[in-house]
MARFI-174560 format. One record per residue (C-alpha): residue in three letters; x, y, z. Coordinates in Angstrom, 1 decimal. Layout:
<recs>
    aa       xx       yy       zz
   ala        X        Y        Z
...
</recs>
This chain:
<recs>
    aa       xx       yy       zz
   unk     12.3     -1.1    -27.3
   unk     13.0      2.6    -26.9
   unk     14.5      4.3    -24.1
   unk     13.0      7.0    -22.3
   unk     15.1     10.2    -22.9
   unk     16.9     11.2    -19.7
   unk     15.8     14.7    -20.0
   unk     12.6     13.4    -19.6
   unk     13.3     11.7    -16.2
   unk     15.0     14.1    -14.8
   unk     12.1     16.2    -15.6
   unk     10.1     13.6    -13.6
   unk     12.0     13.7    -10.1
   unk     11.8     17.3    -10.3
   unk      8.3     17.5    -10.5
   unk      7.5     14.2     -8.5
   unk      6.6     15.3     -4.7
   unk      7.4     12.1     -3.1
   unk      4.6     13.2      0.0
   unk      2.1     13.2     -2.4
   unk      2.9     10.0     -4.2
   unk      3.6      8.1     -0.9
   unk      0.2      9.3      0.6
   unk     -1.9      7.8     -1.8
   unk     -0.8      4.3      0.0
   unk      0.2      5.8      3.2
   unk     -1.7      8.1      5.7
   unk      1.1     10.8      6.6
   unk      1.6     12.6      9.5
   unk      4.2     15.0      9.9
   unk      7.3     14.3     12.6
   unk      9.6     17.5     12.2
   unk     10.9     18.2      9.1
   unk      9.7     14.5      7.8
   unk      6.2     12.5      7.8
   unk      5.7      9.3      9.2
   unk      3.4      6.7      9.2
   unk      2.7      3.0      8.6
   unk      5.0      0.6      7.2
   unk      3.3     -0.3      3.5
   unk      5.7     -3.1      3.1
   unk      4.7     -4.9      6.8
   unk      1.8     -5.1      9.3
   unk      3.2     -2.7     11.8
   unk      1.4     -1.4     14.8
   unk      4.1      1.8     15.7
   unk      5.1      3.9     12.4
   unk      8.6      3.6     10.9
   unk      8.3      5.1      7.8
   unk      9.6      8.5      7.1
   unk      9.7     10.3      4.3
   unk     12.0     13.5      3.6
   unk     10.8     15.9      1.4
   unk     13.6     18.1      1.4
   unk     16.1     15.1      0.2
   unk     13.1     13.5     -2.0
   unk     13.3     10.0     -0.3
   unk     11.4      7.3      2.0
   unk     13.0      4.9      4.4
   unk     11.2      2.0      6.3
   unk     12.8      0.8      9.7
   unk     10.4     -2.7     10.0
   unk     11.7     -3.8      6.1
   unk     14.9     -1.7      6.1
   unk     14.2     -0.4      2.6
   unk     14.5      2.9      1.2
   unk     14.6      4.7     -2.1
   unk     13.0      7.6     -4.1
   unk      9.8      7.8     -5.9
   unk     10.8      6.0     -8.6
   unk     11.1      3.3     -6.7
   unk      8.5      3.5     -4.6
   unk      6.8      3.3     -6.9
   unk      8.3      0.3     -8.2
   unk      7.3     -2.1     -5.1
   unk      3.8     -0.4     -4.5
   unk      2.1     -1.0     -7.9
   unk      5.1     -3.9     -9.1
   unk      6.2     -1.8    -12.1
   unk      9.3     -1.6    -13.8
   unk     11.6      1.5    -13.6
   unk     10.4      2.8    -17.3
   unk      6.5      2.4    -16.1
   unk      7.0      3.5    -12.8
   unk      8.6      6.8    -15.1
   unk      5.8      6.6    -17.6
   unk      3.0      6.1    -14.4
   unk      4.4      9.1    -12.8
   unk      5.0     11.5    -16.1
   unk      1.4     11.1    -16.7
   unk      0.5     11.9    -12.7
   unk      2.6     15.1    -13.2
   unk      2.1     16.4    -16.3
   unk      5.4     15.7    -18.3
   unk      5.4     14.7    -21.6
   unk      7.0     12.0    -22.1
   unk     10.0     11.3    -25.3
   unk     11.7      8.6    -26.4
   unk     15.0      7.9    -27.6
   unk     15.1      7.0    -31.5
   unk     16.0      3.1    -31.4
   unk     14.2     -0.1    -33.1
   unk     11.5      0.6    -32.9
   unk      9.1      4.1    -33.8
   unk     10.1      7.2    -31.8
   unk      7.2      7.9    -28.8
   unk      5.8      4.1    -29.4
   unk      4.0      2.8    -26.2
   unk      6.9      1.5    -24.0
   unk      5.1     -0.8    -21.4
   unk      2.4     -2.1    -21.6
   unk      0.5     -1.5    -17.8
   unk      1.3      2.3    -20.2
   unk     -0.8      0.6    -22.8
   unk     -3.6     -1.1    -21.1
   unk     -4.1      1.8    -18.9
   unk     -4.3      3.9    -22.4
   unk     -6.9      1.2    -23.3
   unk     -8.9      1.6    -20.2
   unk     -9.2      5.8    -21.0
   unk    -10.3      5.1    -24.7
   unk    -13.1      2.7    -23.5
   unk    -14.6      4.8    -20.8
   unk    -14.6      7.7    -23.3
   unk    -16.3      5.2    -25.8
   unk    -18.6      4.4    -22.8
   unk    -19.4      7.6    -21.8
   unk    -20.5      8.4    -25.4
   unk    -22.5      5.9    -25.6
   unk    -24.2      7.2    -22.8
   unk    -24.6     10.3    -23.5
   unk    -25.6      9.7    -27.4
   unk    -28.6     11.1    -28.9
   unk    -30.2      7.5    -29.9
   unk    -32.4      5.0    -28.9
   unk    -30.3      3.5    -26.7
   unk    -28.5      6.7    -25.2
   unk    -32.4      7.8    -24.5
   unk    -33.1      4.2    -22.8
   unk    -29.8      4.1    -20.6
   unk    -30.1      7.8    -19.4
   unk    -33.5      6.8    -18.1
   unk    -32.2      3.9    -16.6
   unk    -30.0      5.8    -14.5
   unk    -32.5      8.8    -13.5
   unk    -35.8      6.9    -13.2
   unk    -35.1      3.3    -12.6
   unk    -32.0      3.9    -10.4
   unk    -32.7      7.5     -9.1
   unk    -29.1      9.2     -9.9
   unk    -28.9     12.7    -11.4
   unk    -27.2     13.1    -14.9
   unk    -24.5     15.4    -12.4
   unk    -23.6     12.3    -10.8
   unk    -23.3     10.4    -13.9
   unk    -20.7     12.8    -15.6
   unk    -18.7     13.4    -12.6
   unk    -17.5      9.4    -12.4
   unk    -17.6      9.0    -16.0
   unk    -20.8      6.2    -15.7
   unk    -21.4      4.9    -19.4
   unk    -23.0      2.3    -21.0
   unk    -22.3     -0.7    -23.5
   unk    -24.4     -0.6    -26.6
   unk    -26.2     -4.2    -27.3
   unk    -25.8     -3.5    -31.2
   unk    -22.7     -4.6    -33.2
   unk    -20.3     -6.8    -30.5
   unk    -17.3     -5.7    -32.3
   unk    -17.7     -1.9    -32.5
   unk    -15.3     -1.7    -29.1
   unk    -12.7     -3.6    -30.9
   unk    -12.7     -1.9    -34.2
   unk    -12.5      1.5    -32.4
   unk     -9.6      0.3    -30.4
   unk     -8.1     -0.9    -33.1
   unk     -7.7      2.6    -35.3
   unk     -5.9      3.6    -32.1
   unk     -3.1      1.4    -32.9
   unk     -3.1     -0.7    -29.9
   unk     -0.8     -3.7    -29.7
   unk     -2.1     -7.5    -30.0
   unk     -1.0     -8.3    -26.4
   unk     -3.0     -5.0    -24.8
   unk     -5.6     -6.4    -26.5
   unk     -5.8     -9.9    -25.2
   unk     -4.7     -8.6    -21.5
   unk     -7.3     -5.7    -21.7
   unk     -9.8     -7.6    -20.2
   unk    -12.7     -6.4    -22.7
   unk    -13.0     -8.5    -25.0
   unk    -12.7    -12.3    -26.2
   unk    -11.3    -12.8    -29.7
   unk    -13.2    -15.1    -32.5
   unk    -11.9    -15.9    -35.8
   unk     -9.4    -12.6    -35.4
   unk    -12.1    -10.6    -34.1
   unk    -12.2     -8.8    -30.6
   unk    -15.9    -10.0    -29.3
   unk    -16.8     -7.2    -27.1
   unk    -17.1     -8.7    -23.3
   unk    -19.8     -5.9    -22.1
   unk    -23.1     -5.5    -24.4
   unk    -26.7     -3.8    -23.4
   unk    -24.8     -2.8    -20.1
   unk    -24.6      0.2    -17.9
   unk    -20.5      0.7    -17.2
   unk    -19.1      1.8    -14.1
   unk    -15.2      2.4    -14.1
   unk    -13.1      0.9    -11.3
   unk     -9.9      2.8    -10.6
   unk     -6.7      2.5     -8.8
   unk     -5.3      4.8     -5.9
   unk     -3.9      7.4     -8.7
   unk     -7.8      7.4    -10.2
   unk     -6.8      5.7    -13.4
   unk     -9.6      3.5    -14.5
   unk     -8.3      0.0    -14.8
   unk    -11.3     -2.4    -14.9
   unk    -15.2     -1.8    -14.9
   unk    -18.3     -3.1    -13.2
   unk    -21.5     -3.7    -15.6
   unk    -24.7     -3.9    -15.0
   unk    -27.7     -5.8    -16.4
   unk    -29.9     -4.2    -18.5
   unk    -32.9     -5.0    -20.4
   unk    -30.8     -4.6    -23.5
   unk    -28.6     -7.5    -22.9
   unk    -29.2     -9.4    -26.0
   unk    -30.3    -13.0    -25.8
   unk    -26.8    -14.5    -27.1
   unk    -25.1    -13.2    -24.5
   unk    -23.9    -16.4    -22.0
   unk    -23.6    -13.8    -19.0
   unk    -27.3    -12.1    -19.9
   unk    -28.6    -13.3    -16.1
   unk    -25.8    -12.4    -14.6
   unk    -27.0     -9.1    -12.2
   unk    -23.1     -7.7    -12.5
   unk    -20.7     -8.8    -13.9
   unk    -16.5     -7.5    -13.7
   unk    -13.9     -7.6    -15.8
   unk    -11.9    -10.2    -15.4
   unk     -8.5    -10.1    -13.3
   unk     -5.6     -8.8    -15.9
   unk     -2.0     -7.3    -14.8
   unk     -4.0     -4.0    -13.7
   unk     -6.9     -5.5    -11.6
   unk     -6.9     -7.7     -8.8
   unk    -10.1     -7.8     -7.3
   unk     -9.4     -9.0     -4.0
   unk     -7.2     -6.1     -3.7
   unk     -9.0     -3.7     -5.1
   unk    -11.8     -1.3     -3.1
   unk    -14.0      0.4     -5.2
   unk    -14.0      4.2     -4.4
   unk    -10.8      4.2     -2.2
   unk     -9.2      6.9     -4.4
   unk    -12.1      8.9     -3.6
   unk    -13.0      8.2     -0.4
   unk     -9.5      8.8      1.0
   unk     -9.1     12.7     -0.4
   unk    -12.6     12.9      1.9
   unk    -11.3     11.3      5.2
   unk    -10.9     13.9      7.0
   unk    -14.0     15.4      6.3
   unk    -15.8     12.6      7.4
   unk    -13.9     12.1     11.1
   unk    -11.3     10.3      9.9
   unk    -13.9      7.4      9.4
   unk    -14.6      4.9      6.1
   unk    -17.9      3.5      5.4
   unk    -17.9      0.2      3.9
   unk    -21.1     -0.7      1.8
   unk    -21.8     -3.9     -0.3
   unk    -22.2     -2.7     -3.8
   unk    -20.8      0.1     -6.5
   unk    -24.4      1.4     -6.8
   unk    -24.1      1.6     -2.8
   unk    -21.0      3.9     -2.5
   unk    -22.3      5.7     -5.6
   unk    -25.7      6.9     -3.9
   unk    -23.2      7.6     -0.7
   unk    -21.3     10.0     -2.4
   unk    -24.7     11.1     -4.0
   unk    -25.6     12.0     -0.2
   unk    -22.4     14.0      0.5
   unk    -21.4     10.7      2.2
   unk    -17.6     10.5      0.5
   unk    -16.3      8.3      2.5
   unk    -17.9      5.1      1.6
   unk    -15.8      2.4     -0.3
   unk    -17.2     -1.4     -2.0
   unk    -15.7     -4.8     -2.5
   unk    -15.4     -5.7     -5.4
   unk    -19.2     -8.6     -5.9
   unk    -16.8    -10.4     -3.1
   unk    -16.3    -10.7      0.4
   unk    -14.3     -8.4      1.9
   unk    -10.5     -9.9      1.8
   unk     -7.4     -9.3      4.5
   unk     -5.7     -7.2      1.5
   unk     -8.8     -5.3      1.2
   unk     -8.7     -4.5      5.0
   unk     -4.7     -3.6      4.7
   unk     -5.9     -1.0      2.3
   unk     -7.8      0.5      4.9
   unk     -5.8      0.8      7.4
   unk     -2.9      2.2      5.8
   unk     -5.0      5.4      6.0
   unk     -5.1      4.8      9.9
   unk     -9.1      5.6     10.2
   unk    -10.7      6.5     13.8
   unk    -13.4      4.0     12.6
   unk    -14.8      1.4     10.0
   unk    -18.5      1.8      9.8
   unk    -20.1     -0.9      8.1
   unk    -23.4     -0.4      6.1
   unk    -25.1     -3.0      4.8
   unk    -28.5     -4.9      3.7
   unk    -30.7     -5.7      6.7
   unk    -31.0     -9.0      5.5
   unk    -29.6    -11.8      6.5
   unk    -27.2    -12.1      3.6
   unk    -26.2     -8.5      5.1
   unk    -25.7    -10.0      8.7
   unk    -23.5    -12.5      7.1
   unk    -21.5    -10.6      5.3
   unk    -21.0     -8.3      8.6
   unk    -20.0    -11.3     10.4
   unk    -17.4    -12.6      8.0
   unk    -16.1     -8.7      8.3
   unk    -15.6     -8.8     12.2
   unk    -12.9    -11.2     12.7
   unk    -10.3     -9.4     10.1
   unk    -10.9     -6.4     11.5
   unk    -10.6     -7.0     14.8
   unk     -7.4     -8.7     13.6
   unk     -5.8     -5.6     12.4
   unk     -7.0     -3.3     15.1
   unk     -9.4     -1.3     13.5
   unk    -12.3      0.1     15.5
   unk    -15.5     -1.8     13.5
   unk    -19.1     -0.5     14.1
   unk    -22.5     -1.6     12.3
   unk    -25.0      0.9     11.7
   unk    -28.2     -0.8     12.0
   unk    -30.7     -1.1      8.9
   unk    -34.4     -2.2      8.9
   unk    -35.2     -5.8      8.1
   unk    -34.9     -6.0      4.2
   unk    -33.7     -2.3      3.2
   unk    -30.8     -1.8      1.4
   unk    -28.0      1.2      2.2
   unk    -29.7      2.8     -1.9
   unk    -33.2      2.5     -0.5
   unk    -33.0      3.6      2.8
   unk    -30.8      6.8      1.6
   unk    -33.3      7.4     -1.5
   unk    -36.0      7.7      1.3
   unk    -34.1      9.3      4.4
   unk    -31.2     11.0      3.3
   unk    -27.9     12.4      5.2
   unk    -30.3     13.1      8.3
   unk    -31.3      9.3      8.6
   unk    -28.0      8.5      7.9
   unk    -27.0     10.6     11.0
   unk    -29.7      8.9     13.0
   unk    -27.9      5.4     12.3
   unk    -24.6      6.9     13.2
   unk    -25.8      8.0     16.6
   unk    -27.2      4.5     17.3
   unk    -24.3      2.8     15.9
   unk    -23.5     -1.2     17.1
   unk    -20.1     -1.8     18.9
   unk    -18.9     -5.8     17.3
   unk    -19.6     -7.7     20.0
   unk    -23.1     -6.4     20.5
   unk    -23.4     -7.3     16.4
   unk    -21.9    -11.2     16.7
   unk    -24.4    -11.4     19.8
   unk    -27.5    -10.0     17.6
   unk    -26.2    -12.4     14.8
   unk    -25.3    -15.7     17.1
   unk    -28.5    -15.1     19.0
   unk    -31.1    -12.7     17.2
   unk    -33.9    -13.5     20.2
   unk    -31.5    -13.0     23.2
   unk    -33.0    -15.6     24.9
   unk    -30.8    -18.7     25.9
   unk    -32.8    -21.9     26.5
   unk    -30.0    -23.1     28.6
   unk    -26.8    -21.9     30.5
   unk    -24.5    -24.3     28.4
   unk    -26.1    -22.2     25.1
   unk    -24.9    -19.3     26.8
   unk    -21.8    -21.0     27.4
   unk    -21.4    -22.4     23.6
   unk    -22.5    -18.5     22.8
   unk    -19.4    -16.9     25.1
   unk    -17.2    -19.0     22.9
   unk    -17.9    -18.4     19.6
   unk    -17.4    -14.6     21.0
   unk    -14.3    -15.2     22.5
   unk    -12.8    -16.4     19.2
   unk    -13.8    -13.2     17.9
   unk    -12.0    -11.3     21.2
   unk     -8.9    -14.0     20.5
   unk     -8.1    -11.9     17.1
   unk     -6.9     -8.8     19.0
   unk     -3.2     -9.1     19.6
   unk     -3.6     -6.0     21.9
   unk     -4.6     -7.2     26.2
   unk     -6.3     -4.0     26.1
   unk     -8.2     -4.3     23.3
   unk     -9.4     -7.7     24.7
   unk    -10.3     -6.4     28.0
   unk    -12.7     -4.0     26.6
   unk    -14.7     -6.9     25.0
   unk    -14.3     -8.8     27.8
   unk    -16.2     -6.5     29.7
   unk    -18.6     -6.2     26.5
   unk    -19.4     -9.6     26.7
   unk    -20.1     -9.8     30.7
   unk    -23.0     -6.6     29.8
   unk    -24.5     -8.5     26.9
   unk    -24.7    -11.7     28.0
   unk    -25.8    -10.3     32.0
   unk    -22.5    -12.6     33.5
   unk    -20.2    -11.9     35.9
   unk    -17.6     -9.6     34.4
   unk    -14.7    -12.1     37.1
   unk    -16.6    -15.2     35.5
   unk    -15.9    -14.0     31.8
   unk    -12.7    -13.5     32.5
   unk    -11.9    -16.8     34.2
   unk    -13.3    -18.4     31.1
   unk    -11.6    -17.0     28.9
   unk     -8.5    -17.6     30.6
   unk     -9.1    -21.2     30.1
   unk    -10.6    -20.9     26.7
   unk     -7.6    -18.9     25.4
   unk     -4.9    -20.7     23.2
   unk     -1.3    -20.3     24.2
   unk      0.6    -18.4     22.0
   unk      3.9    -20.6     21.6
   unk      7.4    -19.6     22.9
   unk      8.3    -16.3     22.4
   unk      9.9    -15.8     19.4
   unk     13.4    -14.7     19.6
   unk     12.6    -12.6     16.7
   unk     13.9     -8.8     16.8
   unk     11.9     -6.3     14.6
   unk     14.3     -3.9     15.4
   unk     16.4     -2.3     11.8
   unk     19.4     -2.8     13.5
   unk     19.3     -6.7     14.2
   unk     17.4     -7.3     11.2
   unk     20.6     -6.5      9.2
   unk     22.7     -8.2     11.2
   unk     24.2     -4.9     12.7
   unk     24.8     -2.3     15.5
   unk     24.3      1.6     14.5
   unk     28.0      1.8     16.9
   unk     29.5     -0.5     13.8
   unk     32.5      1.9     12.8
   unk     32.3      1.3      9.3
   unk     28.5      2.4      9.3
   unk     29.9      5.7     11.4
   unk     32.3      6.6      9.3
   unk     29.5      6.4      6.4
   unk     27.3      8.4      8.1
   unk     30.3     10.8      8.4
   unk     30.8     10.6      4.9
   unk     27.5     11.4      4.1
   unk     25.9     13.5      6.5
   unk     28.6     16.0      7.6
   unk     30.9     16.6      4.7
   unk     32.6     18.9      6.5
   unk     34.1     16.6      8.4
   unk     33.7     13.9      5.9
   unk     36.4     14.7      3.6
   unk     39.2     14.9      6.5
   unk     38.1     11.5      7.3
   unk     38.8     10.2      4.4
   unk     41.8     11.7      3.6
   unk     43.3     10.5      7.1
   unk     42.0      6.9      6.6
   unk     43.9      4.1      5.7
   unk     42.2      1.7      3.3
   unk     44.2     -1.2      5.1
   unk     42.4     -0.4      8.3
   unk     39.0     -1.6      7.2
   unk     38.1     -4.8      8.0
   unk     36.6     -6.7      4.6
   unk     34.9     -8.9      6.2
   unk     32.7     -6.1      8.4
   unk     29.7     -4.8      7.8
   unk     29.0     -2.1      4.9
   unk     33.3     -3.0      4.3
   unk     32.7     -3.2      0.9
   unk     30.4      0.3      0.2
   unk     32.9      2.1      2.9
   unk     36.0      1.0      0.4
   unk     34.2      1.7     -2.9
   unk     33.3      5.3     -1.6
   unk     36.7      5.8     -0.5
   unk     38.6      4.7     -3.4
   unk     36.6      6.9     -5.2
   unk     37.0     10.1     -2.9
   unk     41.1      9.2     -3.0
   unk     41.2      9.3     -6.7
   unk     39.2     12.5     -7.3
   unk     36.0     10.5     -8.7
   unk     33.7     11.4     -6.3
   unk     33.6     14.4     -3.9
   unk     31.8     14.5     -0.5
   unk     29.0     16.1     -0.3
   unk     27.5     14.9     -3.4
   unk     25.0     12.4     -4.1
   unk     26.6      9.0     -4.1
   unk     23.8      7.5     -6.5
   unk     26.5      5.8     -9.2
   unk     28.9      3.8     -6.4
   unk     25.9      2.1     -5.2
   unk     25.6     -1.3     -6.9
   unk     23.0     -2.9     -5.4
   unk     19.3     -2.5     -3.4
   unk     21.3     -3.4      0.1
   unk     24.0     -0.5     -1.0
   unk     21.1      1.5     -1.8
   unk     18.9      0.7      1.5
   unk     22.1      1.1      3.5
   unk     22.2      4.7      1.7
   unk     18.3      6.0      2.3
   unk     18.6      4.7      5.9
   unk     21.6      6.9      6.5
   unk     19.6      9.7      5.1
   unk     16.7      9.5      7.9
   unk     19.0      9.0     11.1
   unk     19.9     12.9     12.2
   unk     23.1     14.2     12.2
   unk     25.5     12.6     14.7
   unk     26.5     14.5     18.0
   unk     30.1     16.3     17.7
   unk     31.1     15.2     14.4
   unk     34.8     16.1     14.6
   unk     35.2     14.5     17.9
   unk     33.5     11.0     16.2
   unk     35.6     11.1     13.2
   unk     38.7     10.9     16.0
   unk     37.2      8.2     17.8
   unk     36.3      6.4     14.6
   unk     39.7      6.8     13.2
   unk     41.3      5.8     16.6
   unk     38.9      2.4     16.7
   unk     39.6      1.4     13.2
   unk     43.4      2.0     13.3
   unk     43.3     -0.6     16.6
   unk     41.4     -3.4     15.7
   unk     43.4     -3.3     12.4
   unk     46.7     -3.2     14.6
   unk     45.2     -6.1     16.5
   unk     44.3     -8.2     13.5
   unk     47.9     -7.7     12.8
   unk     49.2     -8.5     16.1
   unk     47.1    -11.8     16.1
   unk     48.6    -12.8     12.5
   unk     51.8    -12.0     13.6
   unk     52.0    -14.0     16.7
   unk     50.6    -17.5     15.0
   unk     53.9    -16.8     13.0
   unk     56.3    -16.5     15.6
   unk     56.9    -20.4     16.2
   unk     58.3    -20.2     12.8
   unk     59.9    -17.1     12.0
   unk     61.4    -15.7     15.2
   unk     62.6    -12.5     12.9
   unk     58.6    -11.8     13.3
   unk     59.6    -10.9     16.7
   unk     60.7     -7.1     16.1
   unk     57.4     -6.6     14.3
   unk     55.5     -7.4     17.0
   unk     57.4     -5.3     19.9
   unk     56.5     -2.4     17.1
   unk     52.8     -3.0     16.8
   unk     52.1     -3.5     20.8
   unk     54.1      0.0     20.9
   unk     51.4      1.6     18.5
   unk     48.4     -0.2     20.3
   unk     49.7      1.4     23.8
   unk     49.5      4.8     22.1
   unk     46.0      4.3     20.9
   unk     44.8      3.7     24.5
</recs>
C-alpha cells in the first residue's frame, strides 16, 4: 500500500488545531492557558481532561492517556494512524500525496477514506436526482413542499435527495466509473450484489444523509414513497436505514448532533430530542437547531454519552402525544437520570406529532411548551397513573416504588433528595414518610470499593517518585535539565522503579549527544505507556524551585543507590570478610548525604 508522504503529515499537525478537533467530542471550557472538560474515554462526573494548545496535545487524568491529534483521533473514531491523517487532511484542507510504492501513486489508502468517498458521490447522485428536471425530480420536489411542507431552501442546505425507482443498478454503474474498490462496495452499505451486479438498496425513495460529528455523511435514512416499485421486499417499510457498516453504528449515532452542537449555546446550552429525522428537520426549519433523533430506535446509553459530553443545562424531550410517545419518554427517564442530565418533557396534545404541531404553531408555540415544561417525576407519575386517582393506599404505595426505582438511578444524594421531595408534592404524602420509605426501599450499594480513580494510583505511582521528578526535570525545565543529567549517575537508578527504564533511555541518549534537552523526545518513546507517561508530564505545571529539586533529587537517588549497596554488601560479609572495608566506605558517604 502506499505511504503517505511525510511532508504531507507534517503539513497536517501544523494545520490541525487540536481544540477544534477535540471539541467536536468534548464540550471545552477554558482553565488558564488549557481547556478542560469531560473525560471521552470514562464516565466522569469532575473534568480531567486538558488540552494544551500551545504544545498541541490532550491528557486525561481518569484513563491516564495522552497524545496529539493524531491520536486522538485514533481512539475517538477507531482509525488507524494513515486514516486518522487522511480524516484530518480532508477536515483541514491539505492535499494529500503518496509515496510511489506497489501500488498507483495517490490510490485510496484506507478504506473508512474510501467508503466515506462513496458516501459524497451518492449524496451528490441523490441530490441530482432530486433536483432533476424529469418526471420524477417534478414528483419528489412536490413531495417535499406539498405533502411534507419543507421549503426547497431547506432541502439544499442538508443535501435531501431522492432514489429514482427506474433502473436498480444506475447507483452501481455510476460508482463504478469512479473506480471504487470491490470491498468499498460490498461495505458501502448501498447496495446488494446479484450475478456481479450492485442492486441498488434505495429505490422510489426520498434520501436523507446521516453524518458523523465532522459532518461527513456516512449512512442515510429513506423514506417511502409512492414510487417504491412493487418488487421491492422493503416497499411497506415507512423508513428504512442503511444497514450498520465500519462507518455507522446506529445505536451510536444521533442524527443532527453535528448540527445541533455548533447551536448549543444559542439555544441555552439545551438539546432537544425528537423521535424522527423529519422531526429535527422541521426543528431546524423553526430556527430550533438544537434538536437531535435516534436513529428508528430507542434512545441507547451511548446515545445519551454523546450528549453529555457536550455538558447541556437541559435535555428537553419532544415527542408524539401518543402513547407510543409516552413510552418512548419513559424508557428515556431512567438513563438519563443515570448520567445526571437534567430531563424535562414538553407536553404535546393527545395525538399530535412535534412536525404537526410546529407546521401549525410555530417557534411561539414551541415557547409556550417550554414555559410549561414537565420535571421527570411529574412525567413517570402522568405515565404510571394518567387519572391521578389511586383506588387504594397500597396503589399509591406500588406507585411510590416504581418512582423510587427511577430516583435509585442518581448516584448523586442531592439529586435524590430533590425527587424525594418531588414525589411527597405529587403524590400529596408526607415529605418524612417518603423518605422513610425509601430508606427501606433502597438497595445497599455493596462494600466500598477500595478502588482509587486517582492518576496517580491508577499507575501504580506517587507524583514524589524521583525517577518521575527527575523526568519532569528533564522535560519541563531544560535549564536545569541538562545539569541533571550530566551530574547523574546511570548506576543510581533503580531498574526496577517506576518510569526506570524511559529515565535511562533519555539519559543514555542525552550522555552520548543523541538527544538534547529541550527538544521533543517523540523518537525515545517506544511504547503508548512511554508516550502517556510523556503527555501527562506535559499538563502538570512547572515544578516549584527547580534547581533546588534537581539537588534533592540527585541527593535521594545517590542514597537509596548507596543503600541498595550497603544491603548487598552486608548479605556478603559472612563470606568474604574483605567486604568489610567497602562497607565502612559506603556508611561514610550515606552520613554525608544526611
Amino acid at each position: 500500500m502506499p505511504r503517505i508522504k511525510e511532508t504531507t503529515i507534517e503539513e497536517v499537525l501544523t494545520r490541525a488545531n487540536i481544540v477544534d478537533v477535540v471539541s467536536t467530542y468534548v464540550s471545552l471550557k477554558r482553565a488558564g492557558s488549557e481547556y478542560r472538560g469531560l473525560s471521552p474515554f470514562n464516565e466522569e462526573k469532575t473534568p480531567s481532561f486538558f488540552v494544551n494548545p500551545e504544545k498541541n496535545f490532550y491528557y486525561c487524568f481518569s484513563s491516564n492517556e495522552g497524545g496529539n491529534v493524531v491520536s486522538f483521533l485514533e481512539r475517538m473514531e477507531n482509525l488507524t494512524y494513515p486514516e486518522a491523517i487522511e480524516l484530518l487532511a480532508s477536515r483541514f484542507n491539505v492535499p494529500i500525496e503518496y509515496d510511489i510504492g506497489s501500488r498507483a501513486e495517490g490510490e485510496t489508502m484506507s478504506l473508512k477514506k474510501e467508503l466515506l468517498d462513496v458516501h459524497e458521490y451518492a449524496t451528490s447522485w441523490f441530490v441530482d436526482h432530486f433536483m432533476a428536471d424529469t418526471d420524477e425530480g417534478l414528483f419528489i420536489r412536490e413531495y417535499w413542499t406539498k405533502q411534507r411542507n419543507f421549503s426547497l431552501d431547506l432541502a439544499k442546505e442538508f443535501h435531501i435527495g431522492y432514489a429514482p425507482a427506474g433502473t436498480e443498478t444506475s447507483l452501481g454503474q455510476y460508482l463504478q466509473k469512479k473506480k471504487f474498490s470491490q470491498k468499498a462496495m460490498e461495505e458501502c452499505g448501498l447496495f446488494f450484489e446479484r450475478r456481479g451486479q450492485w442492486i441498488s438498496r434505495f429505490r422510489g425513495r426520498l434520501m436523507i444523509p446521516i453524518r458523523n460529528l465532522q459532518g461527513h455523511v456516512i449512512a442515510f435514512t429513506a423514506r417511502q414513497t409512492e414510487k417504491v416499485p412493487a418488487s421491492d421486499k422493503s416497499r411497506e417499510a415507512k423508513y428504512i436505514n442503511s444497514p450498520e457498516t465500519p462507518l455507522f453504528q446506529k445505536g451510536k449515532t444521533l442524527f443532527g448532533l453535528h448540527h445541533a452542537r455548533s447551536h448549543l449555546k444559542q439555544q441555552d446550552e439545551t438539546f432537544l430530542l425528537v423521535e424522527g429525522q423529519l422531526d429535527a428537520m422541521r426543528c431546524w426549519e423553526q430556527g430550533l437547531h438544537h434538536a437531535v433523533a435516534p436513529q428508528g430506535t430507542a434512545l441507547t446509553e451511548s446515545q445519551i454519552h454523546l450528549l453529555k459530553k457536550y455538558t447541556p443545562r437541559q435535555i428537553h424531550c419532544f415527542l408524539d402525544g401518543d402513547v407510543a410517545g409516552q413510552k418512548a419518554g419513559f424508557r428515556i427517564l431512567p438513563l438519563c437520570i443515570k448520567e445526571g442530565l437534567d430531563l424535562f418533557f414538553l407536553p404535546l396534545p393527545k395525538g399530535i406529532d412535534p412536525d404537526d404541531f410546529l407546521k401549525e404553531r410555530g417557534q411561539e408555540g414551541f415557547e409556550d411548551l417550554v414555559a410549561r415544561k414537565i420535571p421527570p417525576m411529574e412525567f413517570a407519575l402522568n405515565f404510571l397513573c394518567p387519572t391521578g386517582d389511586f383506588s387504594s393506599p397500597v396503589e399509591k404505595g406500588n406507585t411510590q416504588k416504581k418512582l423510587f426505582e427511577l430516583v435509585q438511578e442518581s448516584d448523586s444524594e442531592t439529586t435524590q433528595s430533590g425527587y424525594l421531595q418531588q414525589i411527597s408534592r405529587l403524590l400529596k404524602v408526607d415529605e418524612a414518610s417518603v423518605r422513610t420509605d425509601y430508606g427501606k426501599f433502597k438497595k445497599p450499594t455493596g462494600p466500598a470499593s477500595s478502588y482509587n480513580t486517582s492518576s496517580e494510583n491508577n499507575n501504580g505511582e506517587r507524583l514524589t517518585n524521583v525517577n518521575f521528578d527527575i523526568l519532569c526535570l528533564i522535560l519541563l525545565h531544560p535549564e536545569v535539565g541538562e545539569s541533571v543529567a550530566s551530574k547523574l549517575n546511570l548506576e543510581w537508578i533503580d531498574s526496577t522503579a517506576h518510569h526506570s527504564k524511559l529515565l535511562l533511555n533519555i539519559l543514555i541518549e542525552i550522555k552520548e549527544g543523541v538527544w538534547q534537552v529541550g527538544d521533543r523526545p517523540d523518537e525515545l518513546l517506544k511504547s503508548d505507556e512511554e508516550k502517556n507517561v510523556f503527555y501527562k508530564i506535559n499538563s502538570l505545571k512547572e515544578l516549584q524551585e527547580p534547581e533546588i529539586k534537581s539537588k534533592e533529587c540527585l541527593r535521594i537517588l545517590e542514597r537509596n543507590y548507596l543503600k541498595r549497596e550497603l544491603d548487598a554488601i552486608k548479605s556478603q560479609i559472612a563470606e568474604n570478610p574483605d567486604s568489610m572495608g567497602k562497607l565502612k566506605e559506603i556508611r561514610r558517604k550515606l552520613n554525608e548525604l544526611r
